[in-house]
RODO-2510 file (C-alpha; in nm, 4 decimals, decimal comma):
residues 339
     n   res          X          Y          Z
     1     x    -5,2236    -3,5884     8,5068
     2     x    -5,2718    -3,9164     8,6728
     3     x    -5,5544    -3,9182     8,9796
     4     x    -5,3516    -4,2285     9,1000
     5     x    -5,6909    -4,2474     9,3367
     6     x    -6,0046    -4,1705     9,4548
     7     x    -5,9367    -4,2511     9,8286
     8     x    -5,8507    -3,9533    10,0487
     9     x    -5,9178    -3,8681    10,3794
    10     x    -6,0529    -3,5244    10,3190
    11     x    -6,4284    -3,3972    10,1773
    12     x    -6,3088    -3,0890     9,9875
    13     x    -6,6479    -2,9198     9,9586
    14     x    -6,5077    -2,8214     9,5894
    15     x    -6,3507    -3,1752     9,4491
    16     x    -6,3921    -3,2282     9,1275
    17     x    -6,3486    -3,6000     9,1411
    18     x    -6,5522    -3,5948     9,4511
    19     x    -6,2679    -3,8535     9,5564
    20     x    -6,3343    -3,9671     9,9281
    21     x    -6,6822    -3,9823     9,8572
    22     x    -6,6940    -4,2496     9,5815
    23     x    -6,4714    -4,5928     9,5128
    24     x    -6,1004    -4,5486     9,5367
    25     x    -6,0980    -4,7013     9,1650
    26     x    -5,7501    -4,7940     9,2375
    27     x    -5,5643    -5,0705     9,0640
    28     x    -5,3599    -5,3293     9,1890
    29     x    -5,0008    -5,2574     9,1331
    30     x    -4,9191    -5,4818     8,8111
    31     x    -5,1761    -5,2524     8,6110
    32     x    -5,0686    -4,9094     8,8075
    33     x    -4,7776    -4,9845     8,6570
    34     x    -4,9210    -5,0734     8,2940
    35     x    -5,0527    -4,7524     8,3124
    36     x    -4,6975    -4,6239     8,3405
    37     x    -4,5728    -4,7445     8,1064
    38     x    -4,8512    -4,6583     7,8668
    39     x    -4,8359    -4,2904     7,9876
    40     x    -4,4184    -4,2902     7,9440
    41     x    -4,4977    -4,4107     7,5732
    42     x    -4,6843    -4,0848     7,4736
    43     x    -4,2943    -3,8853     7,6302
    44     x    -4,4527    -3,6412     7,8099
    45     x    -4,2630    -3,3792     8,0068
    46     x    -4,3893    -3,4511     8,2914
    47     x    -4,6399    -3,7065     8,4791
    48     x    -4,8145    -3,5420     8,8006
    49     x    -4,9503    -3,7708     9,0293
    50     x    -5,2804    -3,6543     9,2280
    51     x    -5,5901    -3,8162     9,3535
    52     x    -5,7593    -3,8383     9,6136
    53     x    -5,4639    -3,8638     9,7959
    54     x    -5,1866    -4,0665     9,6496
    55     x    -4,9737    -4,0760    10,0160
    56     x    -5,2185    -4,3321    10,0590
    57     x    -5,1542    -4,6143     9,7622
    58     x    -4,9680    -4,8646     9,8181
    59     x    -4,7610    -4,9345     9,5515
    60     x    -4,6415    -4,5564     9,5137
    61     x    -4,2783    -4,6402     9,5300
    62     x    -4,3066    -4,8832     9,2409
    63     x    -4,4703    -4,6249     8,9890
    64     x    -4,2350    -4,3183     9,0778
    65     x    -3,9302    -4,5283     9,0434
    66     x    -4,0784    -4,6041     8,6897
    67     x    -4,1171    -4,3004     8,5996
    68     x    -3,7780    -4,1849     8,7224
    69     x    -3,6438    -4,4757     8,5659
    70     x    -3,7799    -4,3580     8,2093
    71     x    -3,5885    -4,0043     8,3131
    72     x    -3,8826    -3,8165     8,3646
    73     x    -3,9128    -3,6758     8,7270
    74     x    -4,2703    -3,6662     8,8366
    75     x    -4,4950    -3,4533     9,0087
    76     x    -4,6946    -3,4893     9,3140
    77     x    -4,9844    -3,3548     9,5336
    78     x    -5,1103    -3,3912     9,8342
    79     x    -5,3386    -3,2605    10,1592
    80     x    -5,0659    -3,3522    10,3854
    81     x    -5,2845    -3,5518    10,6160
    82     x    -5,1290    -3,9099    10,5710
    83     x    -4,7573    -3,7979    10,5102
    84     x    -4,5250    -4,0769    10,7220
    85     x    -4,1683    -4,0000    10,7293
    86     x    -4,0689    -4,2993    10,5486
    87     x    -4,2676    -4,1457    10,1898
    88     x    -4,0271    -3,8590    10,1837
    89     x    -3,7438    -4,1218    10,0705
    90     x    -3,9737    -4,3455     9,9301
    91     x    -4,1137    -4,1120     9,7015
    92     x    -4,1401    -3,7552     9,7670
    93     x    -3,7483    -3,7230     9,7439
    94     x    -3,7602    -3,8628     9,3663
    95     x    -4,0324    -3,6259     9,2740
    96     x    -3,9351    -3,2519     9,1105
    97     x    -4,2114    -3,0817     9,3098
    98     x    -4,4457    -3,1972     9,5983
    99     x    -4,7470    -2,9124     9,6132
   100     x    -4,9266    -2,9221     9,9589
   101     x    -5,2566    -2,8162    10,0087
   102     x    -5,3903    -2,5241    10,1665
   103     x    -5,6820    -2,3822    10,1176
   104     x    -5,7446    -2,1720    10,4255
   105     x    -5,4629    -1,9011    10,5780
   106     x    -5,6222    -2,0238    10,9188
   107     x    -5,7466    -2,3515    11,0685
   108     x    -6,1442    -2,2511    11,0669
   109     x    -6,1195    -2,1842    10,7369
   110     x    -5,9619    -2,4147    10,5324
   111     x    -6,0768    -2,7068    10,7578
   112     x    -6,4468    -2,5849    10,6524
   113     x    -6,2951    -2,5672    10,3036
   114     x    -6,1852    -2,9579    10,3095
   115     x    -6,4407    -3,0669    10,5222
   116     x    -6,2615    -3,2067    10,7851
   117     x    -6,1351    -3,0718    11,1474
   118     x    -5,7524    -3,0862    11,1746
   119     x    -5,6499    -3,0859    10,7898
   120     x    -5,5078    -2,7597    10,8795
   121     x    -5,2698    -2,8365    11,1103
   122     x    -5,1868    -3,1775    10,9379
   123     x    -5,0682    -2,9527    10,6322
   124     x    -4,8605    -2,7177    10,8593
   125     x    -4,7181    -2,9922    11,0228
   126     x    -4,6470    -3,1975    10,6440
   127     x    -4,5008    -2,8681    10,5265
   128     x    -4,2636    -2,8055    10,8665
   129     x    -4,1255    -3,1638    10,8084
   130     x    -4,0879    -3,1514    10,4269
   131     x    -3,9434    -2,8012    10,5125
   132     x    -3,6448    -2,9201    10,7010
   133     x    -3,5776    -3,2215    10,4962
   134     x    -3,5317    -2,9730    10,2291
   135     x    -3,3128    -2,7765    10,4285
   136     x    -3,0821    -3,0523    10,4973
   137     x    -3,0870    -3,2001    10,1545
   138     x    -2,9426    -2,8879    10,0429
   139     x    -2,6531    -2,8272    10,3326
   140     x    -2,5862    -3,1797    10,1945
   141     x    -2,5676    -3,0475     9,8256
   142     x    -2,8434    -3,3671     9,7765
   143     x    -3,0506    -3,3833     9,4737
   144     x    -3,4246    -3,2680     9,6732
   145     x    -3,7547    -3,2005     9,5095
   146     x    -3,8779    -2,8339     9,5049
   147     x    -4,1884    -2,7503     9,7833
   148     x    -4,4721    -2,5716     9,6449
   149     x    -4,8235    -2,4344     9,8796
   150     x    -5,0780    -2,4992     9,6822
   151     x    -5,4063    -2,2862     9,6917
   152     x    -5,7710    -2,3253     9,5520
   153     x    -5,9145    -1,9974     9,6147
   154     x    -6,2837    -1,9932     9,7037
   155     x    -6,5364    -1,6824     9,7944
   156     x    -6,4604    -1,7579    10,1636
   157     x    -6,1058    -1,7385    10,1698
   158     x    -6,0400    -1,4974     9,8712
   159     x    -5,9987    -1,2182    10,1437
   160     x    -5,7402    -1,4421    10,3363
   161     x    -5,4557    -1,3888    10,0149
   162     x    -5,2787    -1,1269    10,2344
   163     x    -5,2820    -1,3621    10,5400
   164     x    -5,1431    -1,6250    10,3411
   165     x    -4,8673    -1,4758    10,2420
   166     x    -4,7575    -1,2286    10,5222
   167     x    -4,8281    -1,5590    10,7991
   168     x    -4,8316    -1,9272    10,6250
   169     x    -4,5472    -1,8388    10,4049
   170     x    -4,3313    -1,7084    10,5752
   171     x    -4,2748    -2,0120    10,8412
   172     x    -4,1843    -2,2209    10,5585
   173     x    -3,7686    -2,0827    10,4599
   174     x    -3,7623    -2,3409    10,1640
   175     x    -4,0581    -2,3144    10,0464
   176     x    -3,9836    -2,2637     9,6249
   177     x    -4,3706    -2,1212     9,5055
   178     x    -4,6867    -2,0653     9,6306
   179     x    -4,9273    -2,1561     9,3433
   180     x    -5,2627    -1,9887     9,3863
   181     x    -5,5690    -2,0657     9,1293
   182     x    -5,9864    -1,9935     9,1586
   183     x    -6,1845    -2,2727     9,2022
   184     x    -6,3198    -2,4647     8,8823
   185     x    -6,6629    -2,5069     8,8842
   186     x    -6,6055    -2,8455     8,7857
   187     x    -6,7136    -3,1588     8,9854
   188     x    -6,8725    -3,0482     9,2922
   189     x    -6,8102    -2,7182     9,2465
   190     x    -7,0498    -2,7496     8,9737
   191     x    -7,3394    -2,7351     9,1730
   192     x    -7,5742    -2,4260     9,1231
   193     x    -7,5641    -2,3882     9,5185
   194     x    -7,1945    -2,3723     9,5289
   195     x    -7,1621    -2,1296     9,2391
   196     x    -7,4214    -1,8868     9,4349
   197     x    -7,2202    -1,9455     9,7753
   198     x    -6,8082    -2,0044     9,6875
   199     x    -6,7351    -1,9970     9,3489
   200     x    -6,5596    -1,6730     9,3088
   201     x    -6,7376    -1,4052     9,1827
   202     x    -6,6445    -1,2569     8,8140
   203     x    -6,5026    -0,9439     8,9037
   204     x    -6,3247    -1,1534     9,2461
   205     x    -6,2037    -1,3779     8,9636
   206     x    -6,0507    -1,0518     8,7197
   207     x    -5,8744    -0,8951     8,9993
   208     x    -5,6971    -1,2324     9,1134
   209     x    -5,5095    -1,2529     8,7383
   210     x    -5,4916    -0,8448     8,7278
   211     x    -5,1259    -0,7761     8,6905
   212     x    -5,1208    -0,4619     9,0127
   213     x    -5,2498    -0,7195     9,2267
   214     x    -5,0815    -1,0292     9,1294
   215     x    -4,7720    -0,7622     9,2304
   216     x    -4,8771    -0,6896     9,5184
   217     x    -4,9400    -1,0441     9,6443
   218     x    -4,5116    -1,0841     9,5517
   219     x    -4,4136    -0,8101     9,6971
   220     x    -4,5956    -0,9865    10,0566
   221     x    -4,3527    -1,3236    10,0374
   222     x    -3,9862    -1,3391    10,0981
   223     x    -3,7878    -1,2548     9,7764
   224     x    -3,6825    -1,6004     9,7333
   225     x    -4,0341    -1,7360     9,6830
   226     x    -4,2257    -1,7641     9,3449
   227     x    -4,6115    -1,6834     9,3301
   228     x    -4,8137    -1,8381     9,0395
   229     x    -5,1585    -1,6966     9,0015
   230     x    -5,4253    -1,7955     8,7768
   231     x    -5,8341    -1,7876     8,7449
   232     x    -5,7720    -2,1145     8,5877
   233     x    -6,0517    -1,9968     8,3079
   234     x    -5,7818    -2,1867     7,9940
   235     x    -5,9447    -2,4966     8,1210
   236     x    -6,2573    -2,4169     8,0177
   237     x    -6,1728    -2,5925     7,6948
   238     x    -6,3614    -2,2876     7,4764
   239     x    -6,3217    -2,3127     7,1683
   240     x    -6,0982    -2,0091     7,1233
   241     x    -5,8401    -2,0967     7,3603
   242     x    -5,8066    -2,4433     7,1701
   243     x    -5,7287    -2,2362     6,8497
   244     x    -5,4480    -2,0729     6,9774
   245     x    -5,3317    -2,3929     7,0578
   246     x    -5,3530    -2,3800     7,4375
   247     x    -5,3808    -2,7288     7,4937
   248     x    -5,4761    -2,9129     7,8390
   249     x    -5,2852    -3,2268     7,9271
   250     x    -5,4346    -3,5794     7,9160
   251     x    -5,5855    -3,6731     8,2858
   252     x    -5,6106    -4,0516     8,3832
   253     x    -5,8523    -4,1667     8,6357
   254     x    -5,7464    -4,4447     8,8841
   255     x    -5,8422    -4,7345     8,6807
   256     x    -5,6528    -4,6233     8,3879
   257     x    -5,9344    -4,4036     8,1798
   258     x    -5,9002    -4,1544     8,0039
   259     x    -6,1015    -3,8781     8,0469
   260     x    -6,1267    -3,6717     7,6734
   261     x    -6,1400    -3,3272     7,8465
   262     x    -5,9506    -3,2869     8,1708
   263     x    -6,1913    -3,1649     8,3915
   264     x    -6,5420    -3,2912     8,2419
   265     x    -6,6847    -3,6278     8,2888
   266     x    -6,6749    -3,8812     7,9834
   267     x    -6,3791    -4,1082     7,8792
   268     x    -6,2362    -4,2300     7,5555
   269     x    -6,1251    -4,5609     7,6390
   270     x    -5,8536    -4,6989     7,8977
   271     x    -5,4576    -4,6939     7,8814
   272     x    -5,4850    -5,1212     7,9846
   273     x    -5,6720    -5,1662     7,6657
   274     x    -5,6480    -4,9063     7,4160
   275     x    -5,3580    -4,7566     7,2208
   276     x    -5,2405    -4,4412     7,3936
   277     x    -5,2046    -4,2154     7,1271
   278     x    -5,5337    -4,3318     7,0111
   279     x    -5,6820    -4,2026     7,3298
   280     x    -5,5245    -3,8434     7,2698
   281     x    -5,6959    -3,8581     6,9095
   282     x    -6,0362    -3,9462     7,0286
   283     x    -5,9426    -3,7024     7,3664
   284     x    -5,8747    -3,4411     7,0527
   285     x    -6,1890    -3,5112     6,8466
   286     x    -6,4249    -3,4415     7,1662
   287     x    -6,2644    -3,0555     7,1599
   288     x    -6,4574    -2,9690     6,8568
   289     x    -6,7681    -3,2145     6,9417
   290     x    -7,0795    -2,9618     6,8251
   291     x    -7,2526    -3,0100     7,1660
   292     x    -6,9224    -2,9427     7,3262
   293     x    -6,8355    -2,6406     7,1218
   294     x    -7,2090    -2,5257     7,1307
   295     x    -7,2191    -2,5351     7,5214
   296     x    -6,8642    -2,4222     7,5654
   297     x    -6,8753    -2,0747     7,3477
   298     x    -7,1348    -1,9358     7,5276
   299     x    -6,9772    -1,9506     7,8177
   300     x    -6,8693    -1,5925     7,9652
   301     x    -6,9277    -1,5829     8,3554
   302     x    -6,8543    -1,8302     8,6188
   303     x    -7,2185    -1,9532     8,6761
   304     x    -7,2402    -2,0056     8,2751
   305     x    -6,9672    -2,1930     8,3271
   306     x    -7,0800    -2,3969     8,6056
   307     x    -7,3961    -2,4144     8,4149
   308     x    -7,1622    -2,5913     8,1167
   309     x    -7,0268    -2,8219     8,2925
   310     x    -7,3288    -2,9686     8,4410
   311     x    -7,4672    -3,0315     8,0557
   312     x    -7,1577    -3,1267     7,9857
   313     x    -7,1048    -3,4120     8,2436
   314     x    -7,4462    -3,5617     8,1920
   315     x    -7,3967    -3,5835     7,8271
   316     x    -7,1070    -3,7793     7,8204
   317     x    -7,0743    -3,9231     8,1162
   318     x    -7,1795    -4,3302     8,2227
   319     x    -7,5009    -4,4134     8,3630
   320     x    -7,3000    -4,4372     8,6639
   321     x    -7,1725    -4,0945     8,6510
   322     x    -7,5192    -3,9535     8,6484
   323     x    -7,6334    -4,1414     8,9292
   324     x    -7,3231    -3,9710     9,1246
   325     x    -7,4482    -3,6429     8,9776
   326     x    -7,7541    -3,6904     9,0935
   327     x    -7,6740    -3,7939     9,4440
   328     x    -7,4435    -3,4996     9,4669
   329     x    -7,6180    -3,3140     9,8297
   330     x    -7,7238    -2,9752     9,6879
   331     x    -7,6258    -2,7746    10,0011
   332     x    -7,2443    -2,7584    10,0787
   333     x    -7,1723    -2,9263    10,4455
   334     x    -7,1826    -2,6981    10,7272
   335     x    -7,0861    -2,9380    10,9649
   336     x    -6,7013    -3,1211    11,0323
   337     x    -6,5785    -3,4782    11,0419
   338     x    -6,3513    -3,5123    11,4059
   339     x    -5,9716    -3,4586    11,3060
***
């Protein structure tokens, strides 16, 4: 997982990077793609490319044709709000999946949800166009990424999963999956006012994953549409899940850091300097860190795990990092940015 950036034009009142709201940490292209190369040394499966908003870095083009290059096809999200038609052959075409955003089955609420007026129908209108270039890629019998809605469920739009998929999906004939996962409380979401407001509650959270209901939710799309559901809790990093071998990947920030657990502050070193493998070791050794495994196995409800991540992120992150923490507003925004 590569957060290419921290630039976006959105102010998700739930981003865990808090990207938009902080430096773009973005490198110049020569070391974006050092960074490639050092992630293509470790073979992974697969490289996802996220952010911020990646539409917006420059040297996209260069990195994904590395990576396609190395024969690995990679990944990519995105809000929709800077798509230009020119990035679908650019990029999005050499990509195996490109996950839009939506976190809202109607304007008022997901525009609330990523803090900005018009994100809505920015993503409808990125999903139409990728929709029918799909479409003609394949009356063409042309090699075409796969086009996934991608939601982050929060309190306010958990009762909007029907709308989602009897309304949004549905306009969409191409679409391949509608991924649907809670909200981490991770980042801001991490905040004690956003765990008492929009984190899902625990039993919102159990019925999500429970298998009548993730059932029901197919049976509401088209047949040829998959639905992935998950309360995202395998993140948590607890120390049981790790013993079963349930392993996170390795997440890069923008300048080429590696963070040791995925969604926590506090990296191990950086991919321009350090040996990757070396990273994944030290990434490793931070699993079964006794303050990490102390705070982590107590965690059983949503606000203990909010409550985890906070202790957590001050811990190991930078000086820096804690100032951000710090600064973080402790109400969630009521009002929007103009579209």
């Amino acid at each position: 997982m590569w957060d290419i950036t921290y630039s976006c034009p959105l102010r998700c009142t739930h981003c865990y990077s808090e990207s938009g709201r902080r430096a773009a940490k973005q490198l110049p292209l020569v070391d974006m793609v050092r960074v490639t190369e050092a992630m293509l040394s470790l073979r992974p499966a697969a490289i996802v490319l996220a952010g911020g908003e990646p539409l917006v870095v420059k040297g996209l083009p260069e990195v994904v044709d590395r990576i396609v290059d190395a024969g690995v096809r990679p990944y990519l999200y995105t809000s929709g709000w800077s798509l230009r038609r020119p990035a679908i052959d650019d990029v999005l075409a050499k990509c195996a999946d490109v996950s839009v955003s939506v976190d809202g089955a109607t304007a008022e609420v997901h525009d609330a949800v990523r803090g900005r007026a018009g994100s809505f129908d920015r993503a409808m209108a990125t999903l139409a166009l990728l929709d029918r270039w799909v479409a003609g890629q394949r009356a063409s019998r042309a090699e075409h990424c796969t086009l996934t809605l991608d939601t982050t469920l929060v309190r306010s739009s958990f009762d909007q999963l029907e709308l989602f998929c009897t309304d949004v999906v549905p306009r969409f004939p191409e679409l391949h999956q509608v991924s649907i996962g809670a909200a981490m409380p991770i980042g801001l979401a991490s905040r004690s006012s956003f765990a008492e407001q929009e984190l899902l509650t625990d039993e919102q959270a159990d019925l999500l994953v429970d298998p009548q209901h993730v059932a029901w939710l197919r049976s509401l799309v088209p047949p040829s549409v998959q639905v992935s559901v998950n309360d995202n809790r395998l993140l948590r990093y607890h120390p049981d899940l790790l013993a079963q071998g349930r392993i996170p990947a390795m997440q890069v920030e923008p300048d080429g850091r590696v963070r040791a657990m995925a969604i926590y502050e506090g990296t191990v070193g950086s991919l321009l300097a350090d040996p990757p493998m070396e990273l994944w070791k030290r990434s490793v050794a931070r699993w079964s860190d006794p303050f990490v495994t102390e705070t982590l196995s107590s965690v059983y409800t949503m606000k203990d795990w909010a409550a985890a991540t906070r202790r957590i992120d001050y811990r190991f992150g930078t000086a820096d990092d804690r100032a951000r923490i710090d600064a973080r507003p402790s109400a969630i925004p009521q009002g929007l940015p103009a579209s």
